[in-house]
C-alpha positions as CSV (number, residue, x, y, z in Angstrom):
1,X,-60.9,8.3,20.4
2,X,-58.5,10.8,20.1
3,X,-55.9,11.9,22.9
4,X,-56.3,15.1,25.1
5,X,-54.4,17.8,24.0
6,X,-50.4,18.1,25.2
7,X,-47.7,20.4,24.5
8,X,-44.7,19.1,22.8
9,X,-41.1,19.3,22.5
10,X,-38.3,18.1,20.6
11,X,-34.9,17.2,22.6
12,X,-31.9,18.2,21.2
13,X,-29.6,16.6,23.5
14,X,-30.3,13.6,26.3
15,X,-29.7,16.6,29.1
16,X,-31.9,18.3,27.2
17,X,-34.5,15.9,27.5
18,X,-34.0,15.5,31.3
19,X,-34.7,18.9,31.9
20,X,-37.8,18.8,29.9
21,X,-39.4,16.0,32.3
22,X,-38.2,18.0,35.7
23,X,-39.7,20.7,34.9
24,X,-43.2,19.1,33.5
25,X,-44.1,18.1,36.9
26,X,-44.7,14.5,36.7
27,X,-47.1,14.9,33.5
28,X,-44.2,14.7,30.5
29,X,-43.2,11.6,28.4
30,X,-40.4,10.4,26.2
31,X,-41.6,9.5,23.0
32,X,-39.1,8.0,20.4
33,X,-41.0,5.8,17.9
34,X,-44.5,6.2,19.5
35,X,-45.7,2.9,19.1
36,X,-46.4,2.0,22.5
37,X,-47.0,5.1,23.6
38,X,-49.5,6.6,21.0
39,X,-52.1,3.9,21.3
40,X,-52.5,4.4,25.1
41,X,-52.7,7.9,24.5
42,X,-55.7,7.3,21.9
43,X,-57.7,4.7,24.5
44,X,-57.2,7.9,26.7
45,X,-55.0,5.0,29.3
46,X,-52.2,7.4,29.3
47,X,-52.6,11.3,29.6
48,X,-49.2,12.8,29.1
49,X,-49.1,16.6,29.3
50,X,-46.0,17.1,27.7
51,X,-44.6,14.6,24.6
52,X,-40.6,14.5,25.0
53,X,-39.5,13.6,21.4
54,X,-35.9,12.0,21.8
55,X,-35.8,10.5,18.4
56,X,-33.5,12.7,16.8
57,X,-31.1,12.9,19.8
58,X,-27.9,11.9,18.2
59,X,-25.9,10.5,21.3
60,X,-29.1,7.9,21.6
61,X,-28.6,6.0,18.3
62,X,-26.5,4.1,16.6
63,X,-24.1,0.8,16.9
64,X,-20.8,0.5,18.0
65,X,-18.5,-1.4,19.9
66,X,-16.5,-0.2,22.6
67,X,-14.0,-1.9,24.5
68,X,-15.0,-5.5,23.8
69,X,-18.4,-5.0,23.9
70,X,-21.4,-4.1,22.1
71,X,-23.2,-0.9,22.8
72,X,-26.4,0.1,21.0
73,X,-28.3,3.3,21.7
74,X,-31.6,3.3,22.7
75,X,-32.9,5.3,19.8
76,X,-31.6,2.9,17.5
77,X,-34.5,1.4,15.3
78,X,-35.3,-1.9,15.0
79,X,-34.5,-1.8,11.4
80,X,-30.7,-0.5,11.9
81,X,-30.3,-3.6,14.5
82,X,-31.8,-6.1,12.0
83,X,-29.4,-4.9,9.4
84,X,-26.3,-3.9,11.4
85,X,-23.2,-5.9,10.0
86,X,-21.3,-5.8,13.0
87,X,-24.2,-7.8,15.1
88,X,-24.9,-9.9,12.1
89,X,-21.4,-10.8,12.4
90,X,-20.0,-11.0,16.0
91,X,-23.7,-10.9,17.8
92,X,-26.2,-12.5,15.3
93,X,-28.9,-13.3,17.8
94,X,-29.5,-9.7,18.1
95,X,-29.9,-9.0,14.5
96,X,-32.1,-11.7,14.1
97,X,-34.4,-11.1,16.6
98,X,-35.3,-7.4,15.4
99,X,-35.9,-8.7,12.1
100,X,-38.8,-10.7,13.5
101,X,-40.4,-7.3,15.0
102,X,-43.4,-6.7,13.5
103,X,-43.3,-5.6,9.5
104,X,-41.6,-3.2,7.9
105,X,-43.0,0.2,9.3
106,X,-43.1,-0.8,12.8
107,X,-39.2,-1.8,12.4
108,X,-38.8,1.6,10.9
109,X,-39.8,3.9,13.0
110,X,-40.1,1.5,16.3
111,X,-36.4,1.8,19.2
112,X,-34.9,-0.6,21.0
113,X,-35.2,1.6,23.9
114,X,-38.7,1.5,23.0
115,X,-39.6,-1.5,23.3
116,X,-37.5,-2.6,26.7
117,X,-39.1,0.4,28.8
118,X,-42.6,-0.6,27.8
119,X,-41.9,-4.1,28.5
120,X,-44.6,-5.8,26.5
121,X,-44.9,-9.5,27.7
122,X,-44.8,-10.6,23.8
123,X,-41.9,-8.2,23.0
124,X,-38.7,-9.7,21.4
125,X,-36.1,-7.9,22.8
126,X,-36.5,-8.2,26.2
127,X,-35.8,-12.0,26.2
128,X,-32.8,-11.4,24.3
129,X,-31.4,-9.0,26.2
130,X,-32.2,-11.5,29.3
131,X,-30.1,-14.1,27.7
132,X,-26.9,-12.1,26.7
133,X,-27.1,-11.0,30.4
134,X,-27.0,-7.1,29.0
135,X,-26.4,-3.8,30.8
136,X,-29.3,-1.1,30.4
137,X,-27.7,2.4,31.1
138,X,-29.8,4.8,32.4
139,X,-29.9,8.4,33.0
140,X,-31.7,11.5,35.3
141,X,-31.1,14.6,36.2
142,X,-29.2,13.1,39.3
143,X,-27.1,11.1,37.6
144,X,-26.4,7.7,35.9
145,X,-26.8,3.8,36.7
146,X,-26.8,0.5,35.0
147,X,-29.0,-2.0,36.2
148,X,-28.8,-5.9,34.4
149,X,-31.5,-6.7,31.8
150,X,-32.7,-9.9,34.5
151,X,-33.2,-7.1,37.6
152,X,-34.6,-4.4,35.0
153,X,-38.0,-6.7,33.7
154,X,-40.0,-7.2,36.7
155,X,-43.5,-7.4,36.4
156,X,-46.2,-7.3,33.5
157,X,-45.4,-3.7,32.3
158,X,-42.8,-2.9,35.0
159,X,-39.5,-2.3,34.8
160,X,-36.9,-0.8,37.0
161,X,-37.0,2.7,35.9
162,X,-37.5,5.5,38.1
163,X,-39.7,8.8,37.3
164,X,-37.5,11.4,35.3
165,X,-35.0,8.3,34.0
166,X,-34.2,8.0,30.3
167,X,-32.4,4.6,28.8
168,X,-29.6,5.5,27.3
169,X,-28.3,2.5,25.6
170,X,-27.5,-1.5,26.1
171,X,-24.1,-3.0,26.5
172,X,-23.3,-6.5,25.9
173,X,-21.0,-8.9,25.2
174,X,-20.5,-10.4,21.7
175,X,-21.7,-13.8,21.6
176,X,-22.0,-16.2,18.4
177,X,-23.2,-19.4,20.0
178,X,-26.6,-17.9,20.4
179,X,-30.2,-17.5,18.5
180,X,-33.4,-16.6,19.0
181,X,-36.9,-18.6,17.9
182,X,-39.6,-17.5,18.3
183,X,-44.0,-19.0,17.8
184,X,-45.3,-15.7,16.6
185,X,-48.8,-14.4,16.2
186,X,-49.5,-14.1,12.4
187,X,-50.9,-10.4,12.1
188,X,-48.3,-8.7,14.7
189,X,-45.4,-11.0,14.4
190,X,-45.7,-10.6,18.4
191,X,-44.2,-13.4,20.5
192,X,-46.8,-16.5,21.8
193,X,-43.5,-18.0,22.6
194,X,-40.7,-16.7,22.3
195,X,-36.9,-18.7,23.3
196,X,-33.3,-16.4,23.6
197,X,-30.3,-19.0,24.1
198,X,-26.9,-18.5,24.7
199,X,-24.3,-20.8,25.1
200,X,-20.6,-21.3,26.2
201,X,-20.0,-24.3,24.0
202,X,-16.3,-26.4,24.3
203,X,-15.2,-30.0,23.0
204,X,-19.0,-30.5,21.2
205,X,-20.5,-29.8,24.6
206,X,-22.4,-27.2,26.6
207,X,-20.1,-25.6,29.1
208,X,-22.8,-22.3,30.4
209,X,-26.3,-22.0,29.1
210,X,-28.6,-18.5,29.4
211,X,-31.8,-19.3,28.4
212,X,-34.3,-16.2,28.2
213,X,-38.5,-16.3,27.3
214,X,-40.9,-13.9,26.4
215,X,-44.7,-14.3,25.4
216,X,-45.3,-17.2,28.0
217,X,-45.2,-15.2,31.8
218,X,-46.1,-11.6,32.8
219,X,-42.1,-10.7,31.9
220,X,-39.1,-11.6,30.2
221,X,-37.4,-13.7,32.7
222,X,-34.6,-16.5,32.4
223,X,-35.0,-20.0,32.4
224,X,-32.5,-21.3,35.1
225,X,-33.6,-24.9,35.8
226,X,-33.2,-25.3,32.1
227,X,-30.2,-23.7,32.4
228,X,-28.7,-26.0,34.9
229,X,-29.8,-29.3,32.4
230,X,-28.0,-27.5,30.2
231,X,-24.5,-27.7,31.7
232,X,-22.4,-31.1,30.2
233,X,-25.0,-32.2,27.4
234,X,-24.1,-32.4,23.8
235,X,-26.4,-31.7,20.9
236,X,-28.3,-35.3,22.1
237,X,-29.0,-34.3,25.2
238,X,-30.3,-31.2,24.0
239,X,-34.1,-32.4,23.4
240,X,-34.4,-33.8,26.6
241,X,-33.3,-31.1,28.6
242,X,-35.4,-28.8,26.8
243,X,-38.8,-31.4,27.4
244,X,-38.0,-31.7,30.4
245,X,-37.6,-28.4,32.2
246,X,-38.5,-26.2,29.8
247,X,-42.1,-25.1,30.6
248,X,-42.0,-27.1,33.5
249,X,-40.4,-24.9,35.7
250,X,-42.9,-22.3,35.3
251,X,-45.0,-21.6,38.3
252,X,-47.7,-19.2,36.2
253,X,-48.0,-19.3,32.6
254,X,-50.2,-16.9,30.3
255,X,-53.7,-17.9,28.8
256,X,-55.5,-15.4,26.2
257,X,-57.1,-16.3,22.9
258,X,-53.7,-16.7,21.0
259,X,-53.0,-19.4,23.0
260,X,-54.0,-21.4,26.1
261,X,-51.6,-21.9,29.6
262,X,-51.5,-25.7,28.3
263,X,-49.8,-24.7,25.2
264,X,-47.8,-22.2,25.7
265,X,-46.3,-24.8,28.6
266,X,-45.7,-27.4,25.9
267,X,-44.2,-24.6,23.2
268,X,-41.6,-23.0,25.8
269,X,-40.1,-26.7,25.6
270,X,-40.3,-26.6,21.7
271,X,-38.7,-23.6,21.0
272,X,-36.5,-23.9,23.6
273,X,-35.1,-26.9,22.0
274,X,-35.1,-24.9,18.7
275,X,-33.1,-22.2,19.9
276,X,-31.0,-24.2,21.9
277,X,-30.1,-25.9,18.9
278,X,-29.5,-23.1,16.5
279,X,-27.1,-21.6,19.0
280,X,-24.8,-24.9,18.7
281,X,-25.1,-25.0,15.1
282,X,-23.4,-22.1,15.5
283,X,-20.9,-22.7,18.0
């Protein structure tokens, strides 16, 4: 199928873009990379009258750090966060886990901001963004507000983002003592299981866990109870934490062909434990 036909416009500026969705009445769209968004529009599922294209908005992209923390723009491709020498060096989680996005031309042309306001259930970022307890700015023609990554995912494909609102960027603070593992699907890298963990780690031991999973429930959400386990083990206490309240604690777990309720249950504990332990090797 093809999409219905829609005008078109190219943002120069984030106001700019604003101004574009008030005045389409309810039937405009940011685009950026398009790789959510095109698809729906092909199965007809979405019907956008107007296509906002924000990718070349130059206040939207890029990395940087600003006053002890990490800021990336929500236009930033996947491909510039993969291979971004500041996160490899002071946030390597972050880095790691866009270079598991996909292949090569999804990561080139797919955003960050992208992917975290389509809020796929298999999507990487989200989990990560979970676990580093991350700020997502956000913008309308009334004004701003940041609203944490654990409030923003809140249902399968829903997210806390009002009509008219743009993501601007995500802020965070530079951790080390984290990774990301992920059991991926083989022909879209997407996660069946997917484990974000970040650690305080002191004296060879776990001071402050966040543990955040994608691919298993309808959202990117955080692990607590395995959290708490967390709190006081060393790198031998690790496995048993992770068995033991790692898929556990989930009250509904997703089932499709990929993978059954059953598995995914037992893999949340087995990456968990991988990530867990990745993030003290690094500590």
């Amino acid at each position: 199928m093809i999409p219905i036909p829609f005008d078109y416009h190219r943002a120069s500026s984030v106001d700019d873009a604003l101004k574009a969705m008030a005045a389409s009445g309810g039937s405009g769209k940011f685009v950026a990379g398009g790789h959510s968004l095109v698809p729906l529009m092909k199965l007809r599922l979405s019907e956008p009258g107007l296509l906002i294209d924000i990718a070349r908005i130059p206040d939207l992209a890029g990395i940087r750090e600003k006053g002890g923390q990490i800021e990336i723009g929500a236009a930033t491709v996947h491909h510039a966060v993969a291979t971004s020498k500041l996160l490899q060096e002071k946030c390597p989680i972050v880095s790691d886990a866009a270079a598991t996005i996909g292949d090569t031309q999804v990561r080139n042309r797919g955003t960050l901001g992208g992917s975290l306001a389509h809020a796929d259930p298999s999507a990487d970022m989200p989990a990560v963004m979970v676990a580093l307890d991350a700020e997502i700015q956000l913008k309308s023609v009334k004004g701003e507000r940041t609203v944490k990554a654990a409030s923003f995912f809140q249902d399968l494909f829903t997210v806390d983002l009002q009509p008219g609102e743009i993501i601007t960027a995500v802020r965070f603070a530079p951790v080390k003592s984290a990774a990301y593992e992920k059991l991926y699907q083989k022909a879209s890298h997407y996660a069946i299981v997917g484990v974000a963990a970040v650690l305080g780690v002191a004296g060879g031991k776990i001071e402050s866990a966040r543990i955040g999973l994608t691919g298993a429930t309808t959202h990117a959400i955080r692990l607590s109870k395995l959290e708490r386990e967390l709190v006081g083990a060393s790198k031998e206490g690790v496995a048993k934490a992770a068995a033991g309240a790692g898929g556990a604690e989930l009250q509904s777990v997703n089932s499709d062909l990929h993978a059954s309720e059953d598995y995914r249950r037992a893999m949340v504990g087995v990456f968990a434990k991988r990530a867990i332990l990745a993030a003290l090797a690094r500590a």
